[in-house]
C-alpha positions, 0 to 999 in steps of 0.5 A: 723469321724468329720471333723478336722477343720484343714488340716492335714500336712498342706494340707489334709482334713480329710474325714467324714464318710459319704463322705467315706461311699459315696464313697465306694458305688460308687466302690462297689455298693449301699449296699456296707457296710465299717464296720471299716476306719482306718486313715493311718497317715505318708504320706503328699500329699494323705489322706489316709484311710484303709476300711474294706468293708463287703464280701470284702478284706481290701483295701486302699482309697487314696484322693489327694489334692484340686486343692485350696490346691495344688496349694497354695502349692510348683510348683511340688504338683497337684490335679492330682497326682492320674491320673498321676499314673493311666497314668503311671501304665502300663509302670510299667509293670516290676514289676506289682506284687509289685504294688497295684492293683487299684479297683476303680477310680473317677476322676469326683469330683462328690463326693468330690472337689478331685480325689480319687482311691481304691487299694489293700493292699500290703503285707508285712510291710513298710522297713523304719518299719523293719529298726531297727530289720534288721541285716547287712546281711538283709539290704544288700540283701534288697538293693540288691534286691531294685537295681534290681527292680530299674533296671527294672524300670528304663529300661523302655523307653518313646517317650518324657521326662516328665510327661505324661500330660506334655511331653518335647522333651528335657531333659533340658525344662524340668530341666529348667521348674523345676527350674523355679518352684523352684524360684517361690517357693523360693519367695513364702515361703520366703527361704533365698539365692534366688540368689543361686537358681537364679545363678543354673538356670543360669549355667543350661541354660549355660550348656543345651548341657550337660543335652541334652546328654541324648537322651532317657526318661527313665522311673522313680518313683521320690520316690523310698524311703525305706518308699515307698517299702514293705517287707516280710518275706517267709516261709524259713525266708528270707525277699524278697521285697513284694510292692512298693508304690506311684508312682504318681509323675513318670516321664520320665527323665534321670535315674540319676536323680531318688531321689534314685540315687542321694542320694546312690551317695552323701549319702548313707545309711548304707548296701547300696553299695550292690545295685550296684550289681543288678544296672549299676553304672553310668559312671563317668565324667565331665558331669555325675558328675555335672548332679548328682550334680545338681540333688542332688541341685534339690532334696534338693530344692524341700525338702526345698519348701516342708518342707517349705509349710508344717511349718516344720521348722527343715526339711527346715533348714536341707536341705538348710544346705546341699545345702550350704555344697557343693552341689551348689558350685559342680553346679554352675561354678566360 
């Protein structure tokens, strides 16, 4: 493997075969041997590879972003998102026996300008993989499981909200902080309509008592997606959820806010509404809805900004158009 003298997806080196090489016998031992690396494409943020080590099982190595790298790009993306996770996996003690198991972790950037960890392979195959081949009755009972284990994750409470390195007393430092972010981005990238981004963190500093209604950090994966959840098929040829992946950038927040949620309520996927069996439906007012709303306008902001560092072009528009189709005027008061 040579180095690309470009970054992949805008913000990942690949590794040469030496450095991975190195690696591998820093987690394994000085003769440790990695007969094959696989590329593993498809994700944005970590570079990726699956070794096969000699005497040993299959494993993932996860790269994460320089700090040059990551701080060129979007307010949310950090050099330390594999630290982060390794912070967080204990708190995802619930459903420990979806998650990979960390083998090896170096924060040092001794080897590498970069952290990097090895975790085990989860079994199964990728839900967003099977999605063509499922039937209606297999889609919903995939959502219906995915509602329970969303459910045990999100029942899981911290002292503060936020990230672990980064802890708020209040819900709303931490929506304010993100926006903030987001109008730093919004400059960055050049997107249009900026004074709509401005005009959203004003109505959310008017309106900070409705976000601090919430008094407790809840526990959230920040990307509970299908493309993030494995699935696998037991010996009597039901499909059951089999891993969950990527956690790096969980947090403590409202539950509401979790991505996950806020798409099922705006956008629900098809086969989706049997995830509310397994999951408490939110209430519904004044307050829970405009929360959801500007969850949902957050989300779709950070895809533009990211879309944006990455130069893909249709992504950003498609989420600016959404935001433009009601979700701001759900936020911001006239």
């Amino acid at each position: 493997m040579n180095r690309s003298p470009d970054l992949i997806e805008g913000r990942q080196w690949r590794l040469t075969r030496d450095e991975i090489t190195a690696i591998g016998q820093r987690a394994f031992g000085a003769t440790a041997r990695i007969s094959d690396i696989y590329e593993v494409f498809g994700g944005t943020i970590n570079s990726t590879y699956l070794l096969a080590v000699t005497d040993a099982p299959l494993c993932v190595l996860r790269v994460a972003p320089s700090v040059t790298v990551a701080s060129a790009g979007p307010s949310w993306l950090t050099a330390n998102s594999l630290r982060r996770e390794h912070a967080l996996t204990p708190f995802f003690a619930p459903i420990a026996t979806l998650l990979p198991r960390t083998l090896a972790a170096d924060f040092s950037r001794q080897l590498l300008d970069r952290d990097w960890m090895i975790q085990s392979v989860v079994p199964g195959t990728a839900w967003t993989a099977m999605e063509s081949r499922l039937s209606p009755a297999e889609r919903t009972d995939l959502w219906r499981q995915f509602g329970n284990i969303t459910a045990l994750v999100h029942a899981v409470l911290g002292d503060d909200f936020g990230v672990p390195e980064r802890p708020f007393r209040r819900w709303s430092d931490v929506v304010n902080d993100d926006l903030a972010g987001m109008l730093r981005d919004w400059q960055r990238f050049d997107l249009p309509d900026r004074a709509r981004i401005v005009a959203l963190a004003e109505e959310v500093g008017r309106r900070r008592a409705v976000l601090d209604q919430i008094k407790m950090p809840h526990l959230i994966h920040s990307d509970l997606d299908p493309r993030h959840v494995f699935v696998d098929r037991g010996a009597d040829g039901a499909l059951r959820i089999s891993g969950l992946i990527d956690h790096e950038y969980g947090r403590f927040a409202d539950p509401a806010s979790e991505g996950l949620l806020t798409l099922l309520t705006h956008k629900p996927p098809e086969g989706s509404a049997s995830f509310w069996e397994q999951y408490q439906r939110p209430s519904t007012n004044d307050a829970t809805r405009w929360r959801s709303s500007l969850y949902r306008a957050i989300a779709l902001g950070w895809m533009a900004t990211d879309s944006a560092h990455r130069g893909d072009e249709r992504a950003t528009e498609e989420a600016l158009t959404e935001l433009e189709s009601g979700v701001f005027d759900a936020v911001i008061e006239r």
